[in-house]
Structure formats: structure tokens, C-alpha cells
C-alpha positions in Angstrom: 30.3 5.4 14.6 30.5 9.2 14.7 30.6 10.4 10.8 34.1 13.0 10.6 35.3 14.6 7.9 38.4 12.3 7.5 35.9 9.6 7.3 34.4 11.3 4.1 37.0 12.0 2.4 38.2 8.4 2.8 35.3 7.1 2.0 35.0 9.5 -1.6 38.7 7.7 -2.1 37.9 4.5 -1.8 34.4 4.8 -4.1 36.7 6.8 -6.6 39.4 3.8 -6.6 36.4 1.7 -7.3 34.9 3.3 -10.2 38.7 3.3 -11.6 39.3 -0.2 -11.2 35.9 -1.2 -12.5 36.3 1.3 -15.6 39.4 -0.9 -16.3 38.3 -4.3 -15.8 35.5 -3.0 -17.9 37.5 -2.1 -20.9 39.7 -4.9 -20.5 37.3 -8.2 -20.5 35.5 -9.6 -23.5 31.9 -7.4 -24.8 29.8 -11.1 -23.7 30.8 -10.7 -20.5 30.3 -6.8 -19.7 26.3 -6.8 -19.4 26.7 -9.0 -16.2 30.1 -7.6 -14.8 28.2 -4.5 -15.4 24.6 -5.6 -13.0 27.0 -7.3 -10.9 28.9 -4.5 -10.1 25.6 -2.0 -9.8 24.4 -4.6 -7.2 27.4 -4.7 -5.2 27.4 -1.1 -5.4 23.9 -0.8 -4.3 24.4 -3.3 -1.8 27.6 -0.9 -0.5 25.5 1.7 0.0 22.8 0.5 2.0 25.7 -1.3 4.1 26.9 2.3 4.3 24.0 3.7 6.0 23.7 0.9 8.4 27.1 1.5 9.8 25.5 4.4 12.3 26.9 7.3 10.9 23.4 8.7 9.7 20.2 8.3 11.2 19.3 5.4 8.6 15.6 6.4 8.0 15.8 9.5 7.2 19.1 8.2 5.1 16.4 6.3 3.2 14.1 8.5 2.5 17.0 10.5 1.1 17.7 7.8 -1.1 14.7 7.0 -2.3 13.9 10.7 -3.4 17.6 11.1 -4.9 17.0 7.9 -6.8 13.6 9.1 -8.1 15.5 12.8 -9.2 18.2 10.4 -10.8 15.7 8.9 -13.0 14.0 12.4 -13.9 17.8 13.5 -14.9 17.8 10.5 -17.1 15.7 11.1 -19.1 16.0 14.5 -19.7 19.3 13.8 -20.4 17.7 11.0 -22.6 15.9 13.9 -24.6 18.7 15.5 -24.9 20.5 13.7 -26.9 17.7 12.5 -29.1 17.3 16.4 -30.1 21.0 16.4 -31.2 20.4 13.3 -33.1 22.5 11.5 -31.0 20.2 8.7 -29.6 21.4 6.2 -26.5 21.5 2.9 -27.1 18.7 0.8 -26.4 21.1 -1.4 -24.0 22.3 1.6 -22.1 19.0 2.8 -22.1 17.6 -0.3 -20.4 20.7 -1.1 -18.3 19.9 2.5 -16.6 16.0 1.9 -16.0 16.4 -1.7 -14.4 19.3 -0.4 -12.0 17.2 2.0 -10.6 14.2 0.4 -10.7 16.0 -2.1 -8.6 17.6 0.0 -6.5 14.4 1.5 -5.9 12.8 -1.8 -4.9 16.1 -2.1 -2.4 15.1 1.3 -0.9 11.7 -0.1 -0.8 12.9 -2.8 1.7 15.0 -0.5 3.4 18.5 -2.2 1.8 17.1 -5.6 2.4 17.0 -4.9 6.3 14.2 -6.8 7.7 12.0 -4.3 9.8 10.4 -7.1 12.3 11.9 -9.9 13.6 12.3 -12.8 11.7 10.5 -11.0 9.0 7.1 -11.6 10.5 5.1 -8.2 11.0 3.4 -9.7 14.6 0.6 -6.7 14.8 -0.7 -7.3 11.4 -0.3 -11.3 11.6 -1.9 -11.0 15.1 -5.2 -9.7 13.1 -5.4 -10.8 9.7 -4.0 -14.5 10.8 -6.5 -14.9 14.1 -8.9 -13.2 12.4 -9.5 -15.4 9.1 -8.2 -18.7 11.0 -11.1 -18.1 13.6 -13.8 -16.5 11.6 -16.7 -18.3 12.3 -16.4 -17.7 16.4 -14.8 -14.2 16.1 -16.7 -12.0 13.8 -15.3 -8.7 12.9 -16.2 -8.0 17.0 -14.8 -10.3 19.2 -10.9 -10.8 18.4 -9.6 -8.5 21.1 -11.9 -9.3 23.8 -11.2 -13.3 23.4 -7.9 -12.9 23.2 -8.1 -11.0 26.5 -9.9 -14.2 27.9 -7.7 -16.8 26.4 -4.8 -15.0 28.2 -6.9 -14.9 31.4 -7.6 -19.1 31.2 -3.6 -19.3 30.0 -2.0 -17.8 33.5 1.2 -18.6 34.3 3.6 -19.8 31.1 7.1 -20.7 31.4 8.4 -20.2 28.0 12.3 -20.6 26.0 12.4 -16.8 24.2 13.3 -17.7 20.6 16.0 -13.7 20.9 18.1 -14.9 24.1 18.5 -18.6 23.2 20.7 -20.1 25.9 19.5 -17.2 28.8 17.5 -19.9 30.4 13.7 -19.9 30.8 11.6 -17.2 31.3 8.2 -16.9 33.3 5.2 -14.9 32.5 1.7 -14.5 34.6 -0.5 -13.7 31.7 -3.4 -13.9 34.3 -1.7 -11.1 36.0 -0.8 -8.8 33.1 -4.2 -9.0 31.4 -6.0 -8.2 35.0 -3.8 -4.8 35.0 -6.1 -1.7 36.4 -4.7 0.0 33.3 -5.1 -2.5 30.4 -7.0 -1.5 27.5 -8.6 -2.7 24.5 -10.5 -1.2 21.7 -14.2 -1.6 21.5 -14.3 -2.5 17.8 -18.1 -3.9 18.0 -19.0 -0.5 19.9 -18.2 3.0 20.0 -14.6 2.0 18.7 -12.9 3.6 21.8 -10.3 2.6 24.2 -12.0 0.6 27.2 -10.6 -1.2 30.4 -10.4 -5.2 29.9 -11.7 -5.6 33.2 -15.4 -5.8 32.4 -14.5 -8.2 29.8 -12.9 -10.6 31.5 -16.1 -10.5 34.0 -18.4 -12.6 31.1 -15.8 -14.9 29.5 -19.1 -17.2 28.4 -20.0 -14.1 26.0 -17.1 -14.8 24.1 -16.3 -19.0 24.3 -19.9 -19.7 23.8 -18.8 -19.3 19.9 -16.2 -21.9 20.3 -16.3 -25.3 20.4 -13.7 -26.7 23.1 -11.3 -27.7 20.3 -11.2 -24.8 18.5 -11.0 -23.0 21.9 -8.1 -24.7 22.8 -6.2 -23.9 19.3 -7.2 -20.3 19.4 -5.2 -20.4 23.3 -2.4 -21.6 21.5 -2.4 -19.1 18.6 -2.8 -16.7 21.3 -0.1 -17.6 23.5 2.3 -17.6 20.6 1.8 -14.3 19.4 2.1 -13.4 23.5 5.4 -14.7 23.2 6.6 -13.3 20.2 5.9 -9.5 21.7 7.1 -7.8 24.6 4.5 -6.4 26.9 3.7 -3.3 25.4 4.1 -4.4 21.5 1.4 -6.8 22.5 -0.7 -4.6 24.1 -0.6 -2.3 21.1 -2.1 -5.5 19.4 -5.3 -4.6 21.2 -5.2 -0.7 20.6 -5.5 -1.3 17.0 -9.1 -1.5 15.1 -9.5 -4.9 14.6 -10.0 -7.1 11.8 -12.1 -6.0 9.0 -11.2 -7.3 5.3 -14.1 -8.6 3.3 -15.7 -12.1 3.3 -13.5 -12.8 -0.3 -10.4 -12.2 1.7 -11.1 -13.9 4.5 -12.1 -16.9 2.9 -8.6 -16.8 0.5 -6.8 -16.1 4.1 -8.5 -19.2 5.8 -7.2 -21.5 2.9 -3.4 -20.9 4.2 -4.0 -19.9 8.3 -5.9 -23.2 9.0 -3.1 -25.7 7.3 -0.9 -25.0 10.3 -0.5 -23.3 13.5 1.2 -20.2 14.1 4.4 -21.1 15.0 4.4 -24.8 13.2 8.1 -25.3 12.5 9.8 -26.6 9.2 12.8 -27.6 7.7 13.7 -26.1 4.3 16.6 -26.7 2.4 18.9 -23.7 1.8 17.1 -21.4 4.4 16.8 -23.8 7.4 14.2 -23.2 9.9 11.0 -21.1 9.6 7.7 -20.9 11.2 4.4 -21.0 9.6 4.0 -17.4 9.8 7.3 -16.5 8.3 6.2 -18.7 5.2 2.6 -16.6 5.2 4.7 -13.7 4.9 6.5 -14.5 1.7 3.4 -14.8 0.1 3.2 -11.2 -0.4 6.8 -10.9 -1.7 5.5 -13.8 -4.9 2.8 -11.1 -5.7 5.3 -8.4 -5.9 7.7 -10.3 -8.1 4.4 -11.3 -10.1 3.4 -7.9 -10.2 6.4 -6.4 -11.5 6.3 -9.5 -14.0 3.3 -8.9 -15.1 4.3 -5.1 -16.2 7.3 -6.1 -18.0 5.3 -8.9 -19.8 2.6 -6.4 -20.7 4.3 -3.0 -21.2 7.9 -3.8 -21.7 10.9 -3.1 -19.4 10.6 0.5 -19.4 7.5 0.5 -17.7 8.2 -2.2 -15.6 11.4 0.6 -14.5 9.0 3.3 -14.4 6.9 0.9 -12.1 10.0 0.1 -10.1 11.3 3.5 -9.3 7.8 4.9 -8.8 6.7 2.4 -6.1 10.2 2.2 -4.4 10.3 5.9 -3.8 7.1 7.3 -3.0 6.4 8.3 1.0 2.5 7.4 1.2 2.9 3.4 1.5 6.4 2.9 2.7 7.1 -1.1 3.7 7.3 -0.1 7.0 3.0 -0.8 7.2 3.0 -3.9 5.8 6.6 -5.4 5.5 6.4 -9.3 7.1 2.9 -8.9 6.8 -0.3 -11.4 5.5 -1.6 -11.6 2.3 -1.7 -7.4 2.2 -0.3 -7.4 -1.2 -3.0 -9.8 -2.8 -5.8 -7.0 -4.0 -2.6 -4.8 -5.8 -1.3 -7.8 -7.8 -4.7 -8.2 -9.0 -5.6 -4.9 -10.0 -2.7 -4.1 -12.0 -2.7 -7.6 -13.2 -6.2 -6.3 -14.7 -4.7 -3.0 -16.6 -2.0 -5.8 -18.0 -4.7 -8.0 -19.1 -6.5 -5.4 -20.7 -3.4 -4.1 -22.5 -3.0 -7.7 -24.0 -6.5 -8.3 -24.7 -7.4 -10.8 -22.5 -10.3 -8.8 -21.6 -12.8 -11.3 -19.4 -9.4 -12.6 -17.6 -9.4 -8.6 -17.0 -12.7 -8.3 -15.4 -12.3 -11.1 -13.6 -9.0 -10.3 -12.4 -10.6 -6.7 -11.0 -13.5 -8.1 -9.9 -11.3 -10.5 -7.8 -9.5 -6.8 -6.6 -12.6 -5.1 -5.6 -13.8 -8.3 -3.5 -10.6 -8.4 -1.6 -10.3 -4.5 -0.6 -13.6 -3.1 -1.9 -12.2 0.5 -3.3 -10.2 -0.9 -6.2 -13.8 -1.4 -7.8 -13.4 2.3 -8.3 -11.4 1.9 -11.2 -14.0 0.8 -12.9 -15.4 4.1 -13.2 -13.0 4.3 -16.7 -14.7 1.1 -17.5 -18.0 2.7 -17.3 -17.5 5.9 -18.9 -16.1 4.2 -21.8 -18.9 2.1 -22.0 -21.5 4.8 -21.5 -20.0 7.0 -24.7 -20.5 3.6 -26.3 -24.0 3.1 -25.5 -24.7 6.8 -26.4 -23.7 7.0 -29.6 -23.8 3.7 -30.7 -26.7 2.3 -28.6 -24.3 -1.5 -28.5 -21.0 -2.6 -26.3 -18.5 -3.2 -28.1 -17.2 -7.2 -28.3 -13.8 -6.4 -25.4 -16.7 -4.1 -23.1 -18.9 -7.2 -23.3 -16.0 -9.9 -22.8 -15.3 -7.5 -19.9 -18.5 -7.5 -18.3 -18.9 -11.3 -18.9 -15.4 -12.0 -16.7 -16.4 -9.6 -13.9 -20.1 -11.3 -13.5 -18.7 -14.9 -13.5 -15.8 -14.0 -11.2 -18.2 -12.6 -8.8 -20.6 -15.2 -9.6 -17.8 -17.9 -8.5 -16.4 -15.8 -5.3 -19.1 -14.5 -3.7 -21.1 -17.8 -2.8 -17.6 -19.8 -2.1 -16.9 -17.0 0.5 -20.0 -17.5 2.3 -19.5 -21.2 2.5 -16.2 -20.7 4.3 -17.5 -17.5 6.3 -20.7 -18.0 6.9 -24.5 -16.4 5.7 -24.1 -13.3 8.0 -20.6 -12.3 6.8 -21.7 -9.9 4.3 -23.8 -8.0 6.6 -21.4 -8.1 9.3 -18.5 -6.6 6.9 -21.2 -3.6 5.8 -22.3 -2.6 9.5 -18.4 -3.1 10.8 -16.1 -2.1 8.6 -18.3 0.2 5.9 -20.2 2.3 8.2 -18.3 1.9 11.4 -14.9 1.2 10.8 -14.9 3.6 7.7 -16.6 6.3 9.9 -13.4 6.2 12.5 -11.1 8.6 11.8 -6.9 8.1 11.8 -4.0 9.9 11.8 -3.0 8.0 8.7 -6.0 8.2 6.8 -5.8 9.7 3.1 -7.9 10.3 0.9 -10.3 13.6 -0.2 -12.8 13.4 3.0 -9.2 14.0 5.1 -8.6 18.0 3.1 -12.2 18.3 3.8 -12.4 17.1 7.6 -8.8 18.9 8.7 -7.7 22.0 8.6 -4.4 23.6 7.1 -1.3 21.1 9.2 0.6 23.7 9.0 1.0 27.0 11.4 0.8 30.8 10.9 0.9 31.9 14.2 0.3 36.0 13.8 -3.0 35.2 12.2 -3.6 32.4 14.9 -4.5 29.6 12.1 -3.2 26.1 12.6 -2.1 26.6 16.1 -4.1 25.5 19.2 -6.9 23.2 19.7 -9.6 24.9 17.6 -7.2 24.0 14.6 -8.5 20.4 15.0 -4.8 19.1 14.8 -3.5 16.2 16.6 -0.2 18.2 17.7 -2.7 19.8 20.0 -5.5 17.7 20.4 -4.1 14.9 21.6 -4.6 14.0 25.5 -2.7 10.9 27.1 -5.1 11.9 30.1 -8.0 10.7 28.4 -8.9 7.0 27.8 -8.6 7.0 24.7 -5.9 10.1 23.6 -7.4 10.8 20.0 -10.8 11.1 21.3 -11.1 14.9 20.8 -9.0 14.8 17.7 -11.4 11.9 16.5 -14.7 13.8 17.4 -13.6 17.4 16.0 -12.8 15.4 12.5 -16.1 13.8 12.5 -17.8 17.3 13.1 -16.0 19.0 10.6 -16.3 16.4 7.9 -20.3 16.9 8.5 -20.3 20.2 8.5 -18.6 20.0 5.0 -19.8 16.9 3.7 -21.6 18.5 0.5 -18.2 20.0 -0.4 -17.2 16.6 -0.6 -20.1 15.5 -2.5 -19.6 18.6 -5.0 -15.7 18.2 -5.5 -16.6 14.6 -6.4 -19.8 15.6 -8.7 -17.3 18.1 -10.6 -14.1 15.2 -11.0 -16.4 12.8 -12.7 -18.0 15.7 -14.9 -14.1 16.7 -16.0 -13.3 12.6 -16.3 -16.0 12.0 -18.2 -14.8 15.1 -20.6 -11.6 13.9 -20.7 -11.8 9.9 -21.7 -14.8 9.0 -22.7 -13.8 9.1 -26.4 -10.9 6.6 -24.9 -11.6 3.3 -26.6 -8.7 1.5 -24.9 -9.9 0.4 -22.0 -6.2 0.2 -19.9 -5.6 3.6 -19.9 -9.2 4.5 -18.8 -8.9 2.5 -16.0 -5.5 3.8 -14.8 -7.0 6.9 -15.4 -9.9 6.6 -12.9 -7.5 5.9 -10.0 -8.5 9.3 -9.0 -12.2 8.1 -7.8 -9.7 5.8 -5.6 -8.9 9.6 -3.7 -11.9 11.2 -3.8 -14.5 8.4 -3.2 -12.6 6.4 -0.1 -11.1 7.1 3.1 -7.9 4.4 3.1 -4.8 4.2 5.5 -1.6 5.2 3.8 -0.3 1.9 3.0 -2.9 1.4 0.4 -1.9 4.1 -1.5 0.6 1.6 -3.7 -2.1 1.5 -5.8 -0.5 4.7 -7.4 1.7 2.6 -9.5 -1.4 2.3 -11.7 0.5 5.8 -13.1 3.2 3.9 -14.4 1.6 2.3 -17.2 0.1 5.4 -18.8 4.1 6.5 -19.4 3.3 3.7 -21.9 0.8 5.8 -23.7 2.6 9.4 -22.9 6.5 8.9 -22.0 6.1 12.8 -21.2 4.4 11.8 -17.9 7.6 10.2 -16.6 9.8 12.8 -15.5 6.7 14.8 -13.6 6.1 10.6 -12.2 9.4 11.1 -10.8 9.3 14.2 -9.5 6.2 13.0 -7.8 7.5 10.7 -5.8 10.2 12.7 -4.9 8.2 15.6 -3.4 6.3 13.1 -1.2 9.4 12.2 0.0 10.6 16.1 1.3 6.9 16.2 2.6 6.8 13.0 4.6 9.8 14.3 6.2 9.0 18.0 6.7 5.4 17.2 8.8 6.5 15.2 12.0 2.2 14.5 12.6 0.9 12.2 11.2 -2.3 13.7 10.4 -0.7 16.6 8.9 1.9 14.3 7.0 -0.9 12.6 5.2 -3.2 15.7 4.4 -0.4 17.0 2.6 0.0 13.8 1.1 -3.5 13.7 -0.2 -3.3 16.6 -1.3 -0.2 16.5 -3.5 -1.3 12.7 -5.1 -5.2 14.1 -5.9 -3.1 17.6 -7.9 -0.9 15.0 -9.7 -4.0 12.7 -10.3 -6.2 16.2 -11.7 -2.7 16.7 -13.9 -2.6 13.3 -15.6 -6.1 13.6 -16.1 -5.8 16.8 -17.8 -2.7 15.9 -19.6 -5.0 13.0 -21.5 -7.9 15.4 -21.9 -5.8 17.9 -23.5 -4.3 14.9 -25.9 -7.9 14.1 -26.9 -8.5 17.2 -27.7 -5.7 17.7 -29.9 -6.6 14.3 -31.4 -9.8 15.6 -32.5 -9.0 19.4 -33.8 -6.2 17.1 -36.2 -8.8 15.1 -37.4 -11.2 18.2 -38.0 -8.1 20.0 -40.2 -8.0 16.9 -42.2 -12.1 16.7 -43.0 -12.5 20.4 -42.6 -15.8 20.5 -41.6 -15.9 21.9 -37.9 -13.8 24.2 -38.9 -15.5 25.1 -41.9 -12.6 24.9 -44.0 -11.8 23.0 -47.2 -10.4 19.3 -46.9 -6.8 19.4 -48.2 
């Protein structure tokens, strides 16, 4: 629908007629019943909205990402118009106050989820179920190696499939030679136990015994059907995209958590459920991740109180690093996240070995949220220095985090077997880790890439010596980001110390900073920044920003510049069309924010301890008063 002027204005009509009637129906019911008439007509309104942009006058997602960045300078204006009126002594109420924060926290979390539009089909995210489902279901035979070449031979045995497509019901049956497509001269699959380059499936499917030898004929047969599902679910070059990927590669904790729920059913197992009808296995998988957001966002309110649970809200809706689009339908992705900010709540309340073990859990399903314990540590090192002890939480701490990994560790090698541990170091830590993408972030990308942006007159950022992947990048070759791949390596080994000394110099200035911190929360929000500098993650991890929202708990100063945060990773995700370049910039602008914070605290330390010297007066060398 083409987007006129007359259409405007009609449109600013009707939304004026509607605040009007509202403001009057308002006024005129009873002061019980405004509080919901007043949510229920900021969800409708929200609702309106993203109904607005899916109408086809704008180009929806870059509508969004307008949205979400307006949303997060809507908040900033709140409360500086919050401020404002507490320096005229004119203070908001505490209802308005709260009514304001939860609307646009949710209205974040609805930008989030693009207005509640699902982005897959049947809100089931087929790439990443393809992987994480297949891959913890079949373990045992599959490895971190094998997934893409045995699915390549499972299609091979499958052939010829006649097959009801679940989108055209009614169009008749369809037929599919999967014997055929998979035994294409041009078919490719990633070598994921190699070189982790693009390869032609033909030499595969020439040993099919090095891959069903792992199987017994059972479970050979189930993994066919898995297979054939996911086939079906996927038009040819989705699917083949499946294979392009780089594989499966969580740790031995998740895998064993994702076996629990894979193995109850099959992929596409069907159920009937009151209210929503029918759903597939994988559809209920997916919803698993949507309980740990709602318990995540729970858990902040129950520690921290509404505001940050707004803060929270807003933050996560709005920032550009991890939009849903990654992980939205997907597995289990959401499990580590719930469980480290659960940590920082259960630190906040005290429940300090629940707190351990609840990061603990965190670093054994993604490894790098361990980092955070770096705030742990320093705190606990200034302890040992100058009191030569731990204090009774440090030691309550320490106790959870040995007896969760005590616990996990061993059950995860029951389910996935005595190599898995090994396996998971030589795939995904050296090998996987060592494979450059255009969505990496994370300090070893500003060291490994040059500027993303151009200056042609003095020749920087343009052509192939600038290592980008606007110019790099050859569909000619096998694999098209082989160049871009290598000269990222080469660079990042050429500069590796600078890594090493940038890293060397953070933890000096953090252990500056906090290490007179005795509350144990806020240190370990603060060492999200190791996060940055000491791992290499794709961009959807980065949700584990919203560790920043708690610390508006400590300093509310910190949440207008949250806010603005987000909102400038929105104008830059939009302004860098490559991905490479998108996410540098990215990097760049979350480790700056990250070095603020961290200064912002040190500096509030330090005024801490010149106001207790002017009350003693001895390093100053004053009198007491």
C-alpha cells in the first residue's frame, strides 16, 4: 500500500481522535478502574502500531529498528524529564513513574519480537533446530564432526519421497528425488571436522560406511526420519544453507540438558493442546526459550524491583547486536542467559551458593559466561590480601560453584560419552573458535579488521588490501569468504600481543576500580567486559549486555547513557550494510560503554574513600571534625 500524504494526515486524525476519546473515558470512569483501562489501552496502542508497519507502507525492518531506537530515546527523555521535576520539587508519582517504565519495557520486548510477527514458519527457527536438535538427539554417533556429512547420506539412502507440504495444504502431493538433489555437481557442505571450508558432497557420499558404522540400524533409521523432516520443512536452498553453516558445537553440559527434551519425541511428533490446537515437537522445543525469558525478566523484578526489570526491558528490546532474528523459534539458545543473570539476582538476595551454582551452570552451557567471574575473583583476591580469609558469602560462593560442577560435569559424560570433553576443546575451542565470521564480536575482531569504513583520497578502507568483506568476497571460489577468512587470521597474528596487552591493561584498571567492592553483584556485572575482550562470540550472544541493567540499581545515573546505548547501536546497525563492518563497529561501541561503566564505579570508589579520609583526617593530614 503506497504511503501518501493524505494517508498521513488521516492517519494523525484518527490517532488524535483516539487520544481524545481515551482522555475522556479516562476522566470519566471510576479511579479502580483507570490503571487497567490505562495498560489496556497502551497495549492496544502498541499493538496499532506494529499493525501499522505491517500494512506495507514502510519497509517494516528498518521500521523496527526505528522503533526500537525511538523507544530507547523515549525512555532517556523520561527520565530526564523525571530529574526535572525532582529539582523543582515537584516529584512524579511513584504510579506514573512505574506505569511509564513497564510500557516501554513492554513495548520494547514487542519490538524485540518484531510486533509479535513470527520470523519462521510456525515459529520453529529450522537452521538452528536442524543443528542443535540432530545434534544433541544423535550425539553419541555424530560427534561435533559428522552431522552434515550423515545427513548428506541419510538423504542419499532416502531417494524419492512423496510428501503433503504442511504451506499448500489441499495443492495435492508433491515429489522430491532427494537422491538426485544431494548427488548435484554443485552441492556443498562444510568440512566442520577439517579445514572448516566449503567441500563438494560427492566424496562423501562415496564412503557412506565412514559415517553409519556409528549407528546402530535403529537409531539409523530415526536419524532418516529426523532428516527427512527437516528436508521437508525447507525449500532447496534454505536446506542447503543447513549444511553451509559450522556445525554443532555447544558443550557436553548442553548437550546433555538438550538430549533430555530431543529424545522424548521425534521432530515432527504431533499434539493436541487445548486453546492452541496443533503443534509439533519442535514448535513446543521452541517455547522453551520464551519460559526463560519471562523467568529472566521475573527474576529482575523479584530481585531489583520493577524499575530495573524496565531498565532490563528497554535495554534488551532495543539494542542491534542480538536482535531475535538469530535465535527467534530457536532451541534451548536462551538457557545460559537466564542462568547468568539469575546468578547476579541471587547474589543480590543473598542466596550466595544458589549463585555460584547458578553461574557455574552458565559457564558449562556457553563456556564465556565464566568470565564474569573475574569480579568474583578480584573481590576475593583484595580479600585474601588484606585479610589473609574469605569472607562467609565468597566461601558460600565457592562451595555452590564446586558442587554444581561437581554434579554436572560427570552427569554430562554419562549422557555424552568419556571423549566429549576432548572433542568440544579440539572442535569448538581451537578450531571452531579459530574460524573467523562476518558476525563475530568481540575485541580480537578491532584487532583482526581494519577500519569498515572508506576514505578513498587516502586509499584506506577501499579495495582488497583493506581485508573487508565488501571486497574480499569471491562467489567464484569454493568457499566465498576464504580470502576474507585467511587475511583475518593473518592480521589477528600479526597483532595478537596487542590483544594480549589491551587485555593485561583492562584487568589492571578493573582491578583498580572494584576490588574494594564488597558486593559481589555489582562486581560481577561489572566484569562483563572480560566477556569482550577475552572471547570471540557471534552477535546473538551479545544479550548478555543486559547484565548493565542491574547496576542502574546501584547508580540510576547510568540509565539515560543505558539508553542512549542502545539507541546508537541501532543508527549503526543500520548505517554499515556488511556485516563485518556492522559488527566491528558494534564492538567497538559496547567495549567504550563497558570502559565507561567501569570508570563511572571506579570514580564512585574513589570518591567513597576521599569522604571517608575528610571524616578521619588522616590521609589528608587534617584534623578529624
Amino acid at each position: 500500500m503506497p504511503f501518501t500524504p493524505a494517508r498521513l494526515v488521516a492517519v494523525g486524525l484518527c490517532a488524535a481522535t483516539c487520544l481524545v476519546v481515551v482522555r475522556v473515558v479516562d476522566r470519566a470512569i471510576s479511579p479502580r478502574a483507570r490503571v487497567p483501562f490505562r495498560y489496556l489501552v497502551t497495549g492496544a496502542a502498541i499493538a496499532g502500531w506494529f499493525g501499522f508497519l505491517g500494512t506495507g507502507a514502510f519497509d517494516r525492518a528498518r521500521a523496527v529498528d526505528l522503533t526500537k531506537a525511538l523507544i530507547a530515546i523515549g525512555a532517556a527523555a523520561a527520565v530526564f524529564y523525571e530529574r526535572h521535576r525532582a529539582g523543582e520539587r515537584r516529584p512524579i508519582a511513584e504510579r506514573w513513574k512505574r506505569f511509564v517504565g513497564i510500557t516501554l519495557g513492554v513495548a520494547a520486548i514487542v519490538a524485540y519480537f518484531d510486533g509479535l510477527k513470527p520470523g519462521y514458519p510456525r515459529f520453529t527457527h529450522r537452521h538452528d533446530q536442524y543443528h542443535y536438535y540432530l545434534g544433541a538427539k544423535y550425539f553419541r554417533e555424530l560427534g561435533y564432526d559428522r552431522l552434515y556429512r550423515c545427513t548428506a547420506i541419510a538423504e542419499d539412502e532416502i531417494g524419492v519421497v512423496s510428501f503433503q507440504d504442511e504451506d499448500h495444504i489441499g495443492a495435492g502431493r508433491f515429489r522430491l528425488d532427494l537422491t538426485k538433489e544431494v548427488r548435484h555437481p554443485d552441492r556443498k557442505i562444510r568440512d566442520v571436522g577439517g579445514d572448516n571450508l566449503l567441500e563438494p558432497v560427492a566424496e562423501v557420499l562415496e564412503h557412506p560406511e565412514l559415517c553409519k558404522r556409528h549407528f546402530a540400524p535403529a537409531r539409523w533409521e530415526a536419524f532418516k526420519r529426523d532428516v527427512l523432516y527437516f528436508r521437508l520443512g525447507a525449500d532447496k536452498k534454505y536446506w542447503e544453507g543447513f549444511q553451509l553453516d559450522h556445525g554443532y558445537n555447544p558443550p557436553p553440559v548442553w548437550t546433555m540438558c538438550g538430549w533430555v527434551f530431543a529424545s522424548m519425541f521425534p521432530a515432527g511428533e504431533r499434539f493436541d493442546l487445548p486453546v492452541v490446537g496443533q503443534v509439533v515437537w519442535l514448535q513446543v522445543l521452541a517455547s522453551l526459550d520464551i519460559a526463560y525469558m519471562v523467568a529472566m525478566f521475573t527474576a529482575l523484578s523479584w530481585a531489583f524491583g520493577w524499575r530495573v526489570f524496565a531498565v532490563g526491558a528497554i535495554f534488551w528490546g532495543c539494542q542491534a547486536s542480538a536482535p531475535a532474528l538469530w535465535t527467534y523459534g530457536a532451541f534451548l539458545r536462551q538457557d545460559w542467559l537466564f542462568w547468568l543473570v539469575f546468578s547476579a539476582c541471587l547474589a543480590r538476595k543473598r542466596w550466595y551458593a544458589a549463585s555460584g551454582a547458578s553461574l557455574v551452570f552458565a559457564a558449562l552451557l556457553r563456556v564465556f559466561p565464566g568470565l564474569v567471574a573475574i569480579g568474583w575473583l578480584v573481590v576475593a583476591g583484595h580479600q585474601l590480601a588484606r585479610q589473609r580469609s574469605l569472607t562467609r558469602p565468597q566461601w558460600r560462593v565457592l562451595a555452590g560453584g564446586t558442587l554444581a560442577a561437581a554434579l554436572l560435569i560427570p552427569a554430562s559424560t554419562l549422557v555424552a560419552g568419556a571423549e566429549a570433553y576432548p572433542a568440544f576443546y579440539r572442535h569448538t575451542l581451537e578450531a571452531h573458535d579459530a574460524t573467523p565470521l562476518t558476525n563475530h564480536m568481540g575485541l580480537r575482531v578491532l584487532v583482526s579488521q581494519k577500519l569498515p569504513f572508506e576514505i578513498k583520497p587516502l586509499g584506506i578502507g577501499v579495495g582488497v588490501q583493506s581485508g573487508r568483506a565488501k571486497y574480499t568476497m569471491d562467489n567464484r571460489l569454493t568457499d566465498p569468504f576464504d580470502l576474507w577468512m585467511r587475511m583475518r587470521s593473518e592480521r589477528y597474528d600479526r597483532l595478537r600481543p596487542v590483544a594480549y596487552l589491551t587485555t593485561l591493561l583492562s584487568l589492571a584498571g578493573f582491578i583498580v576500580a572494584v576490588r574494594r567492592l564488597r558486593s559481589l553483584w555489582i562486581a560481577q556485572c561489572l566484569a562483563l567486559v572480560f566477556v569482550i575482550l577475552m572471547s570471540q562470540l557471534t552477535s546473538y550472544y551479545y544479550v548478555f549486555m543486559i547484565l548493565l541493567a542491574p547496576l542502574t540499581k546501584a547508580s540510576r545515573r547510568l540509565e539515560v547513557p543505558l539508553f542512549g546505548f542502545a539507541a546508537v547501536t541501532q543508527f549503526a546497525f543500520m548505517a554499515f550494510p556488511w556485516n563485518d563492518d556492522k559488527y566491528w563497529v558494534l564492538t567497538l561501541v559496547s567495549l567504550v560503554f563497558c570502559y565507561g561503566v567501569l570508570c563511572a564505579f571506579g570514580r564512585g570508589a574513589l570518591a567513597r574513600k576521599k569522604a571517608r579520609c575528610a571524616r578521619c583526617g588522616r590521609c589528608l593530614d587534617l584534623p578529624p571534625p
